[in-house]
Structures are given as structure tokens and as C-alpha cells.
N, CA, C and O atoms as a Tinker XYZ file with bonds, in Angstrom:
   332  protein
     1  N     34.733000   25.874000   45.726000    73     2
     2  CA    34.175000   24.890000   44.807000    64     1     3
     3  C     33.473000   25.634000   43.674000    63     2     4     5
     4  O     32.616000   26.443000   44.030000    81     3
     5  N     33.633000   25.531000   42.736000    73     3     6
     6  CA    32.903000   25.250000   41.255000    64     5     7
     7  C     31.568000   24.470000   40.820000    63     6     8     9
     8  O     31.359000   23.314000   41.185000    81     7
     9  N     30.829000   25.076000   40.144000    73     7    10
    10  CA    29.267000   24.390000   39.673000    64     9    11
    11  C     30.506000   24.297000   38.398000    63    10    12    13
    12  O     31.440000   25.024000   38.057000    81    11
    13  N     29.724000   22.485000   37.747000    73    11    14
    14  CA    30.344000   22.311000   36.214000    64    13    15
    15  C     29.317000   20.955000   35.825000    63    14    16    17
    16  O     28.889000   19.911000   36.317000    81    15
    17  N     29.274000   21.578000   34.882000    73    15    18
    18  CA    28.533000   20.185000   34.026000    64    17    19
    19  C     29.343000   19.430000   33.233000    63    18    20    21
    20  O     30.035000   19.919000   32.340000    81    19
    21  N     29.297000   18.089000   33.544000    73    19    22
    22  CA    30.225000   17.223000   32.981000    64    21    23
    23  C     29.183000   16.038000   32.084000    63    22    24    25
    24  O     28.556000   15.154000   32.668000    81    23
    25  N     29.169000   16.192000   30.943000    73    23    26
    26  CA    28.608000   15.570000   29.825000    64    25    27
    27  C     29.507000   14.264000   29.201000    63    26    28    29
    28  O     30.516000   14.334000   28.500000    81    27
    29  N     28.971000   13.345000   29.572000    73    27    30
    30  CA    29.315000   11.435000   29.287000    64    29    31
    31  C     29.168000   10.961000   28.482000    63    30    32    33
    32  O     28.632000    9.962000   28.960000    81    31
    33  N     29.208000   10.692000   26.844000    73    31    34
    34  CA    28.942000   10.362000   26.126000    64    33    35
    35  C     29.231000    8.537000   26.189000    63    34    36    37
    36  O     30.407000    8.292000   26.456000    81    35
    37  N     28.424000    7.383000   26.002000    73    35    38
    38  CA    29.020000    6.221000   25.843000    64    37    39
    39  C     28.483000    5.897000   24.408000    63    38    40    41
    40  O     27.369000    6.300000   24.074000    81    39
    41  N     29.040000    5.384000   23.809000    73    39    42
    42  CA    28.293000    4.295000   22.599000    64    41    43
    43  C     29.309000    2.917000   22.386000    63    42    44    45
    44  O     30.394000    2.730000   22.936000    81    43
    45  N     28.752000    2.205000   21.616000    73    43    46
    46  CA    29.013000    0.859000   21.589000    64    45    47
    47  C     30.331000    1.270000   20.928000    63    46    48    49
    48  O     30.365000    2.338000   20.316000    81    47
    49  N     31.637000    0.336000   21.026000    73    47    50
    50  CA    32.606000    0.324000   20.359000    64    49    51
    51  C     32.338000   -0.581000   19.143000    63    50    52    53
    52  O     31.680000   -1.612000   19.004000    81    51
    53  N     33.167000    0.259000   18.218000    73    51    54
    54  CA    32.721000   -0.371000   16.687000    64    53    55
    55  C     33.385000   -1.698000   16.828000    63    54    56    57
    56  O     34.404000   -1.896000   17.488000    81    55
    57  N     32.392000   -3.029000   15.816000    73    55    58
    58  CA    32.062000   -4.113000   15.879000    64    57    59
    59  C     31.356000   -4.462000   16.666000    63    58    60    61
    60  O     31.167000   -5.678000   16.643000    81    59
    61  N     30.888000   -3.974000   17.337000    73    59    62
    62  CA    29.826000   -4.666000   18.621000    64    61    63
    63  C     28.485000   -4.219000   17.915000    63    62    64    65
    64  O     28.337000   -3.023000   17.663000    81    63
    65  N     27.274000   -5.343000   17.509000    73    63    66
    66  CA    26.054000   -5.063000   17.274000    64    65    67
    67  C     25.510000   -4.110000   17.987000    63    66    68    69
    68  O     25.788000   -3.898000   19.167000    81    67
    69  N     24.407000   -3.246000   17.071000    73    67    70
    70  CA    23.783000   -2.128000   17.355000    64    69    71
    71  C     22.770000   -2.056000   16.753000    63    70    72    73
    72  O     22.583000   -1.183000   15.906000    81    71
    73  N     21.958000   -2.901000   17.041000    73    71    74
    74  CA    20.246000   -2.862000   16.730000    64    73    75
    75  C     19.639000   -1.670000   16.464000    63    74    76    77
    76  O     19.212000   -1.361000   15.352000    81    75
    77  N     19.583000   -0.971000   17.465000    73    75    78
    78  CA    19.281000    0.513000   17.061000    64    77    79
    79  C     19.127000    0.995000   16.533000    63    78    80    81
    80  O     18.115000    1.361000   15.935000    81    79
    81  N     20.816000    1.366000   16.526000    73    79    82
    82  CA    21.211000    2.044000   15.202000    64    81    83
    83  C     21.125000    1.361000   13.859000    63    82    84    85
    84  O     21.089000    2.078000   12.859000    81    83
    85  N     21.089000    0.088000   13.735000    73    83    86
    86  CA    20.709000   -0.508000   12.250000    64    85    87
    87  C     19.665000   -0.179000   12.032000    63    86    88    89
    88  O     19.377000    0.423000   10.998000    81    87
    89  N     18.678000   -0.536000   13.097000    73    87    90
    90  CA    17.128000    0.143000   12.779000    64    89    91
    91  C     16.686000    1.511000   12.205000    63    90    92    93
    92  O     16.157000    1.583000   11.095000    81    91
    93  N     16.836000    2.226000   12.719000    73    91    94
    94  CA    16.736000    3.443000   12.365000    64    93    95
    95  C     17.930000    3.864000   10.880000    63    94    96    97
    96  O     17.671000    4.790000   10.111000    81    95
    97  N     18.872000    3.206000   10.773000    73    95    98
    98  CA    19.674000    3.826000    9.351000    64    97    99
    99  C     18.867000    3.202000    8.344000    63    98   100   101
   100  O     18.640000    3.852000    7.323000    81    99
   101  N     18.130000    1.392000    8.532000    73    99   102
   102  CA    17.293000    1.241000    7.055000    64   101   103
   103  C     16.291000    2.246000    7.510000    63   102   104   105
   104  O     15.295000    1.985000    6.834000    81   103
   105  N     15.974000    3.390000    8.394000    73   103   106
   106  CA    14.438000    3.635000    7.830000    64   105   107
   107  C     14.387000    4.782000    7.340000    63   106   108   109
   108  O     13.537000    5.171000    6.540000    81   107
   109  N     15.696000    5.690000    7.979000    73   107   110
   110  CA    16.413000    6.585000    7.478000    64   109   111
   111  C     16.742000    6.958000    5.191000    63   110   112   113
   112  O     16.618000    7.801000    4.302000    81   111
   113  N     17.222000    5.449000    5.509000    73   111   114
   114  CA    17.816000    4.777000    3.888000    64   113   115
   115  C     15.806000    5.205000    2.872000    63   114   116   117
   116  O     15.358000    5.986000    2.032000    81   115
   117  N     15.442000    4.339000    3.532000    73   115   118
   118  CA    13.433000    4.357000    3.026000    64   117   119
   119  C     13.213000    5.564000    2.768000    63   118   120   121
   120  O     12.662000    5.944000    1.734000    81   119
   121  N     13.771000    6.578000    4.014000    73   119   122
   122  CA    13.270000    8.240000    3.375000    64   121   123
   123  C     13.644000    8.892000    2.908000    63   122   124   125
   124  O     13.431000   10.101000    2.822000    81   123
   125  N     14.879000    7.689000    2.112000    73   123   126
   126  CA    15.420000    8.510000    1.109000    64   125   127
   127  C     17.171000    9.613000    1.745000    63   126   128   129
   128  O     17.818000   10.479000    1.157000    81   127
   129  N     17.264000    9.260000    2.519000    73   127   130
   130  CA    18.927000    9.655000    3.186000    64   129   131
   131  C     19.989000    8.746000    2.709000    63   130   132   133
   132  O     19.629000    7.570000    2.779000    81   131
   133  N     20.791000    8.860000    2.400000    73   131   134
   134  CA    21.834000    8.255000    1.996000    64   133   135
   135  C     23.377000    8.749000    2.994000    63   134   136   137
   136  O     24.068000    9.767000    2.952000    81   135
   137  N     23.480000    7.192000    4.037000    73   135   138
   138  CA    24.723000    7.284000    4.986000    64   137   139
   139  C     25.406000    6.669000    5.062000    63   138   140   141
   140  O     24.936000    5.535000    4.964000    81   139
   141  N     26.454000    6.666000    5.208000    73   139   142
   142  CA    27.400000    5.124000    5.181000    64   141   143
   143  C     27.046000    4.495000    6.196000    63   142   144   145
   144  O     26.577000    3.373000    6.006000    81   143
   145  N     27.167000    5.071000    7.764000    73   143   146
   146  CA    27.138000    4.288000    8.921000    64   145   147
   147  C     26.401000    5.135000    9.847000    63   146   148   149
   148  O     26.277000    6.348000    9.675000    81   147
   149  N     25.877000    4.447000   10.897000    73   147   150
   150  CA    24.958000    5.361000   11.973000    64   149   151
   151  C     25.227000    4.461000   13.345000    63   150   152   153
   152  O     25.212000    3.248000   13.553000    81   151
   153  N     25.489000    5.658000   14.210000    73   151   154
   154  CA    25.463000    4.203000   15.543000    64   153   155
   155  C     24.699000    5.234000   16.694000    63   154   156   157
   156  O     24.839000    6.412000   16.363000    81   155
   157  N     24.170000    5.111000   17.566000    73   155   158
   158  CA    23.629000    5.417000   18.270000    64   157   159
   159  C     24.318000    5.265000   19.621000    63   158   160   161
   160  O     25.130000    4.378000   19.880000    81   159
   161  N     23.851000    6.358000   20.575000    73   159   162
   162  CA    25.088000    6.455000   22.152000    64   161   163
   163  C     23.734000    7.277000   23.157000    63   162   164   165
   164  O     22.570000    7.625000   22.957000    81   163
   165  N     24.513000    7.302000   24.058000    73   163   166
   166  CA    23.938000    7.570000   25.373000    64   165   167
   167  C     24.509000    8.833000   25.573000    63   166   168   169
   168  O     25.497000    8.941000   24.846000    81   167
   169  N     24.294000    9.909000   26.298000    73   167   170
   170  CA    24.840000   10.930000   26.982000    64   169   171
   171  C     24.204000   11.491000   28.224000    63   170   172   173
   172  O     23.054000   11.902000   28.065000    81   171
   173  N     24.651000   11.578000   29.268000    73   171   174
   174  CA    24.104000   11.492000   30.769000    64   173   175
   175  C     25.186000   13.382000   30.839000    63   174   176   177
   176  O     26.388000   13.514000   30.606000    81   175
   177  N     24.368000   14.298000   31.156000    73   175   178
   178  CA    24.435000   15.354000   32.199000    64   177   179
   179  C     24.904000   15.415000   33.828000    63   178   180   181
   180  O     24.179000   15.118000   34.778000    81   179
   181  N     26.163000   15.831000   33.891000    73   179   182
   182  CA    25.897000   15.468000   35.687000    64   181   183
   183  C     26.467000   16.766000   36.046000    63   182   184   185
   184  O     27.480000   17.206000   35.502000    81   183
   185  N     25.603000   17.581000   37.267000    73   183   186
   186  CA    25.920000   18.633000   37.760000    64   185   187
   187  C     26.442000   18.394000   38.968000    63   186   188   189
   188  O     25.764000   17.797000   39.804000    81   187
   189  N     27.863000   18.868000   39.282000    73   187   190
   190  CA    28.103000   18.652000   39.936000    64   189   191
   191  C     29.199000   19.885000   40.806000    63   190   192   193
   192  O     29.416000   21.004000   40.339000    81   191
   193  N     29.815000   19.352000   42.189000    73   191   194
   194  CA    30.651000   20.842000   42.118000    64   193   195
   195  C     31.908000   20.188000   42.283000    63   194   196   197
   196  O     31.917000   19.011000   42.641000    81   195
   197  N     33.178000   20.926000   42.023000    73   195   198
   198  CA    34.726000   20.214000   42.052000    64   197   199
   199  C     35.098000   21.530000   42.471000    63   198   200   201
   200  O     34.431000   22.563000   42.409000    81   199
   201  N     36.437000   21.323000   42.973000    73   199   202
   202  CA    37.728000   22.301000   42.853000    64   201   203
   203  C     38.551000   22.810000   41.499000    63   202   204   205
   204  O     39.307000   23.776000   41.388000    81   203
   205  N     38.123000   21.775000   40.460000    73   203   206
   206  CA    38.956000   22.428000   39.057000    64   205   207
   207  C     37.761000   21.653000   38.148000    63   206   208   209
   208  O     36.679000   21.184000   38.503000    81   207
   209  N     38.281000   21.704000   37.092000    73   207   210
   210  CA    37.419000   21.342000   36.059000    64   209   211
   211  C     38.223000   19.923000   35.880000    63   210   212   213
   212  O     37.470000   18.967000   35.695000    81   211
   213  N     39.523000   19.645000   35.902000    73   211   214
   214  CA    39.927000   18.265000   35.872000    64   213   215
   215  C     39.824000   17.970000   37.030000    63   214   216   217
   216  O     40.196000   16.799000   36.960000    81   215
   217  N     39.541000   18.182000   38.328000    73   215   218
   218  CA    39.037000   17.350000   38.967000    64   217   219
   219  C     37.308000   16.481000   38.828000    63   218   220   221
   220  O     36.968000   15.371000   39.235000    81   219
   221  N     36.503000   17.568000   38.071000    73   219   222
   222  CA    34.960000   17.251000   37.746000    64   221   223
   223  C     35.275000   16.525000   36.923000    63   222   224   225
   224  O     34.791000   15.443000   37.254000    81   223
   225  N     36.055000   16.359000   35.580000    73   223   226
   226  CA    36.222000   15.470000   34.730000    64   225   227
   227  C     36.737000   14.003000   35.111000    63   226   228   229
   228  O     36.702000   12.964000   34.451000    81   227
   229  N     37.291000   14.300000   36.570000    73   227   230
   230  CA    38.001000   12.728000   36.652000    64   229   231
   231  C     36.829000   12.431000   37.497000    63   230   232   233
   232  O     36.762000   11.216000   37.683000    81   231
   233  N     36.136000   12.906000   37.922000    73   231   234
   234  CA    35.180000   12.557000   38.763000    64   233   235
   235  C     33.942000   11.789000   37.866000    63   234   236   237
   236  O     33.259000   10.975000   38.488000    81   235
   237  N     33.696000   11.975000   36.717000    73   235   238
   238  CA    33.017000   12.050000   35.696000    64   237   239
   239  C     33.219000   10.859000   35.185000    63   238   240   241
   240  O     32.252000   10.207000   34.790000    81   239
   241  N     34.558000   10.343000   35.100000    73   239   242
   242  CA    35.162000    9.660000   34.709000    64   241   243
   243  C     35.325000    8.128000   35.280000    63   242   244   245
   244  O     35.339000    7.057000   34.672000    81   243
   245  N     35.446000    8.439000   36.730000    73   243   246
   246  CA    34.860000    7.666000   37.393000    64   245   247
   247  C     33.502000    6.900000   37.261000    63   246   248   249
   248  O     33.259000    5.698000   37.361000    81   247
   249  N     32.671000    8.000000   36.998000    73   247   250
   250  CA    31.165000    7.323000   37.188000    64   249   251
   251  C     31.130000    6.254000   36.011000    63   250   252   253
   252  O     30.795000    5.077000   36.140000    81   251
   253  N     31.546000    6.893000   34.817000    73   251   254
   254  CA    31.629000    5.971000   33.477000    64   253   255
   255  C     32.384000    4.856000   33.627000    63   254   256   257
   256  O     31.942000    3.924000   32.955000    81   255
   257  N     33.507000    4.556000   34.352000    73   255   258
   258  CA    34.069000    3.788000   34.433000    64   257   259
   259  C     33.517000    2.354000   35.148000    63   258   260   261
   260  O     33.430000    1.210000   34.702000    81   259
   261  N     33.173000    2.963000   36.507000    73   259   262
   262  CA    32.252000    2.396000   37.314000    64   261   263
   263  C     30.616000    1.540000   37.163000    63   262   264   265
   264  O     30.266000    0.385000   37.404000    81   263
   265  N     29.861000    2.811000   36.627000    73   263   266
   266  CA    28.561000    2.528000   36.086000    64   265   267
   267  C     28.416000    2.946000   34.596000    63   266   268   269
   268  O     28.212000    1.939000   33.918000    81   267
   269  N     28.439000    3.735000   34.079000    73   267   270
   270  CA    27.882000    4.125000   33.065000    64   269   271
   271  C     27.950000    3.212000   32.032000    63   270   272   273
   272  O     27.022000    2.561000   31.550000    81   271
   273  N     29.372000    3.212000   31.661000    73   271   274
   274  CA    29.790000    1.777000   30.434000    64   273   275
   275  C     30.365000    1.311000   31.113000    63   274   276   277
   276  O     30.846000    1.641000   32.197000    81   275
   277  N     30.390000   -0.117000   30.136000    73   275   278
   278  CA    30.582000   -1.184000   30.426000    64   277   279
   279  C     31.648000   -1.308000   29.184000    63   278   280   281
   280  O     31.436000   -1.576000   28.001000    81   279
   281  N     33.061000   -0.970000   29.985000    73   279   282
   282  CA    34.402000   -1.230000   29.049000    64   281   283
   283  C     34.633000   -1.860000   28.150000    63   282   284   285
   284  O     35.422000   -1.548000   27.258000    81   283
   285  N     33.657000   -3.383000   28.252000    73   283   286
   286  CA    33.744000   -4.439000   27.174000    64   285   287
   287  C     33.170000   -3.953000   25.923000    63   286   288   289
   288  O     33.447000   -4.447000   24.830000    81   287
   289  N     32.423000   -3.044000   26.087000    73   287   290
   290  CA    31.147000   -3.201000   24.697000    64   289   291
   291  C     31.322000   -1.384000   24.838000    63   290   292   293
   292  O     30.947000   -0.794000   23.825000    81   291
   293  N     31.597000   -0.913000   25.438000    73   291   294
   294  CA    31.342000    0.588000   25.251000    64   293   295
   295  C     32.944000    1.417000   24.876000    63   294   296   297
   296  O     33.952000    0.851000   25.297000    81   295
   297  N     33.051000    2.276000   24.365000    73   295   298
   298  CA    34.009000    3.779000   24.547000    64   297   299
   299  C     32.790000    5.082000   24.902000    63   298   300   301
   300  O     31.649000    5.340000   24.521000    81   299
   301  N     33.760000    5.666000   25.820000    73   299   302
   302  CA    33.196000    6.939000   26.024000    64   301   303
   303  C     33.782000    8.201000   25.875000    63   302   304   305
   304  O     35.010000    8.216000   25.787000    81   303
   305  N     33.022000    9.536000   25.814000    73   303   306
   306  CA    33.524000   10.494000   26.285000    64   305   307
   307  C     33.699000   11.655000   27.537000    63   306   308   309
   308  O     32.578000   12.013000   27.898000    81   307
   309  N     34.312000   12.041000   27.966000    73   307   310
   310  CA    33.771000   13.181000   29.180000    64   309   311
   311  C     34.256000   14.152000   28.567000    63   310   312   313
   312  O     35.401000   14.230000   28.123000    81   311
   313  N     32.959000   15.368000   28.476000    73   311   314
   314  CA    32.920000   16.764000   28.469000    64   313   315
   315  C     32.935000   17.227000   29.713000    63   314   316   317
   316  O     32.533000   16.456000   30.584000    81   315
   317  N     33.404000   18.612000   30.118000    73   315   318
   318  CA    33.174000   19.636000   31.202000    64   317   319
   319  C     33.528000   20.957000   30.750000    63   318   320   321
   320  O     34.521000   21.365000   30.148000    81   319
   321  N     32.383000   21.593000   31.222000    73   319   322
   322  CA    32.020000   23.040000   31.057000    64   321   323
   323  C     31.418000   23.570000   32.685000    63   322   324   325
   324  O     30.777000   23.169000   33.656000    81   323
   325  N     32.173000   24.790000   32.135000    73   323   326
   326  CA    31.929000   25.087000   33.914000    64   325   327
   327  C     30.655000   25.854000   33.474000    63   326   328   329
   328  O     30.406000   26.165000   32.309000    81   327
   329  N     29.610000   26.210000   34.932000    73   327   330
   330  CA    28.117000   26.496000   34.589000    64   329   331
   331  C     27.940000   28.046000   35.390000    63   330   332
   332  O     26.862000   28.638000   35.357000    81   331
């Protein structure tokens, strides 16, 4: 087995409101930044151990699928780097 960190990225899929991130781009805009768009996401760390690195990734993958997002309103990503 392998130590690997597998990094989850979720954020809202575009069209789905994002308070957040609206918030923070007008205050952003106030200090004077100029952006077209800003959205804001989640990213969860999980250490874990596998036999390959695509096995940690599907494992990873799982969790997001399962818990992390919520398919309707989210896209995600899985990173893995072995540690």
C-alpha cells in the first residue's frame, strides 16, 4: 500500500446562485479589482492509503460522489499525489 493525498475540489456548477461568491466579487470590485466572474468552491484533503494512485482517486471519487457534492448543484475535481 501507498500513502497519497487525494485533493476534492467541489464548487457550484455554473448557473446555480452563489452568494458568496457575489459577495465578496462586489467588495473585491469597491477595492478597486476589476473581474469578470468569481465563484467560490470547497476543497477537502484526504490521506489516505491505496494500491495505485487510480485506485486512491476512485476512492476519492467515491466520497464526492457519495457525500461531498451534491451532483445537482455541484461539479468536482479529484487530485492525487502520492505523499
Amino acid at each position: 500500500m501507498t500513502a497519497y493525498t487525494a485533493t476534492v475540489t467541489v464548487r457550484l456548477k455554473h448557473g446555480v446562485l452563489d452568494p458568496e461568491a457575489e459577495t465578496t466579487k462586489q467588495a473585491l470590485e469597491r477595492l478597486g479589482f476589476d473581474l469578470e466572474d468569481l465563484r467560490s468552491a470547497d476543497r477537502f484533503e484526504i490521506d489516505l492509503e491505496a494500491d495505485s494512485a487510480d485506485a486512491a482517486r476512485e476512492r476519492a471519487d467515491e466520497m464526492a460522489e457519495r457525500l461531498l457534492a451534491n451532483p445537482t448543484i455541484h461539479d468536482y475535481d479529484v487530485e492525487v499525489d502520492e505523499r
